[in-house]
N, C-alpha and C positions, 0 to 999 in steps of 0.2 A: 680261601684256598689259594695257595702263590702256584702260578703256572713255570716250572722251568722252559727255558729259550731251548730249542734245539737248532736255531740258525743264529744269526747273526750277520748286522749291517753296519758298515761305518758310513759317519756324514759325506751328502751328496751320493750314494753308492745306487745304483741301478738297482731293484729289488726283482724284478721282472719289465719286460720293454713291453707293449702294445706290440697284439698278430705271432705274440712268441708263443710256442706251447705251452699249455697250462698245466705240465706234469707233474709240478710240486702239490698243487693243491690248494689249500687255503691257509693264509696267515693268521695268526691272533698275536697280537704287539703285547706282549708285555714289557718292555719299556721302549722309551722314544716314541718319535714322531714319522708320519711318511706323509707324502706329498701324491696326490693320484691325479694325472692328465690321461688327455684325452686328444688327438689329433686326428684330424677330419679335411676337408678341404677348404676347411674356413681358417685352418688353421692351428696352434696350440691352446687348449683351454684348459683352466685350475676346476676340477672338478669337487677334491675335499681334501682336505688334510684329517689325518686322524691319528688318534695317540691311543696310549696304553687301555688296555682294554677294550678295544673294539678293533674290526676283523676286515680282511680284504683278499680277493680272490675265492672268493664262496663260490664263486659259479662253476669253478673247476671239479669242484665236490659234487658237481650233476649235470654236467654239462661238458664234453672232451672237446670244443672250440678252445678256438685261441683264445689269447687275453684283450679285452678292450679297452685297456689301458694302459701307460706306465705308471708304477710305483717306485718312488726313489724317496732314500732314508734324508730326512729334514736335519737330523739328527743322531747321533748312535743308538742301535737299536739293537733288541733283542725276537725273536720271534717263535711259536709253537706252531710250527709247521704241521699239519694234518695230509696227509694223502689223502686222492679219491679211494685204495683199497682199507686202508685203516678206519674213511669215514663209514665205508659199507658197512665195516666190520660192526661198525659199533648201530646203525641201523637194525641189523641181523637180530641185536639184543633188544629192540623195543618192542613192547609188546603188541599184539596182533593188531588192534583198532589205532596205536600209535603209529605202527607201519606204514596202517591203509592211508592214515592221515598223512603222513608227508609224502608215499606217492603219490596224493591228489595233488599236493604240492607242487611239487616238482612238475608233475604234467602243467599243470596252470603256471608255473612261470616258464615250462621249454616254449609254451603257444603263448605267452605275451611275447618273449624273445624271439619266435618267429615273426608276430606282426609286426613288431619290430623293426625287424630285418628289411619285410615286405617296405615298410613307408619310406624308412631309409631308401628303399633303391628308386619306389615312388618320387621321394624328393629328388631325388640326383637327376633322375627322366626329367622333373618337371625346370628345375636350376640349367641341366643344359638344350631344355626347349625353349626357356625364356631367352637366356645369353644367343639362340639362333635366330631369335624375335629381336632380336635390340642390336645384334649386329648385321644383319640384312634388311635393317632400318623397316620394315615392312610397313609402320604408321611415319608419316612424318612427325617430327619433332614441331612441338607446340608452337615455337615461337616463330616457324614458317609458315603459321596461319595467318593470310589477309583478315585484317580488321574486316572489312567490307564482304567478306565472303557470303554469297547466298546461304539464307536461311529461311524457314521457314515465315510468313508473314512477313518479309523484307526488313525483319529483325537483325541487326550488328551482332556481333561480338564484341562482347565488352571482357575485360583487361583490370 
């Protein structure tokens, strides 16, 4: 079955930025390439590239947060844009036990996405308790240990 494009990308073009709204929905590439980052406080990371036939921005289809990432066209591109109301639409038509089954879904991925969240903010507490530990020097630095320093059993430090 050939999917027609209803959008359209030219090379290097922004597809969506990272914290933008996610109104359009979810893409499926039928042709070209896209590039998916990912920026954080470490920095820009290459999270995947991916071509024709395979999809990006699903989460918008269950999920009205932002985007977590940029998508920008590697290459010309075409895409089958789906809305989150068009995807209900077609939910609506599955049948009963198919329904229930991707509600479960969908709950199990909003609460992986929340713990998620939770660790992510975990880590940030714990990166800026460290950085309050290493620059209020609180331990000295190793290499201002005497050799000779009391030890247990009138034991050295050894190097």
């Amino acid at each position: 079955m050939q999917v027609m494009p209803n959008r359209f990308a030219k090379k290097d073009e922004i597809i969506f930025e990272q914290n933008e709204s996610a109104d359009e929905g979810m893409f499926y590439i039928c042709y070209g390439k896209v590039l998916v980052t990912h920026t954080d406080s470490n920095g820009q990371r290459h999270m995947s590239e991916l071509g024709e036939g395979e999809a990006f921005g699903e989460m918008a289809l269950i999920n009205s947060d932002v985007r977590n990432a940029t998508v920008s066209a590697k290459e010309d591109c075409g895409f089958l844009v789906i809305t989150r109301a068009g995807f209900q639409e077609k939910v609506k038509l599955l049948e009963p036990i198919m329904r229930g089954a991707f509600r479960t879904f969908v709950v199990t991925i909003r609460s992986l996405l929340e713990q998620r969240e939770k660790l992510d903010r975990e880590k940030q507490q714990l990166r800026a308790q460290l950085k309050q530990v290493q620059t209020h020097e609180i331990l000295p630095p190793l290499a201002d240990a005497k050799e000779d320093a009391a030890l247990p059993e009138g034991r050295k430090l050894q190097f």
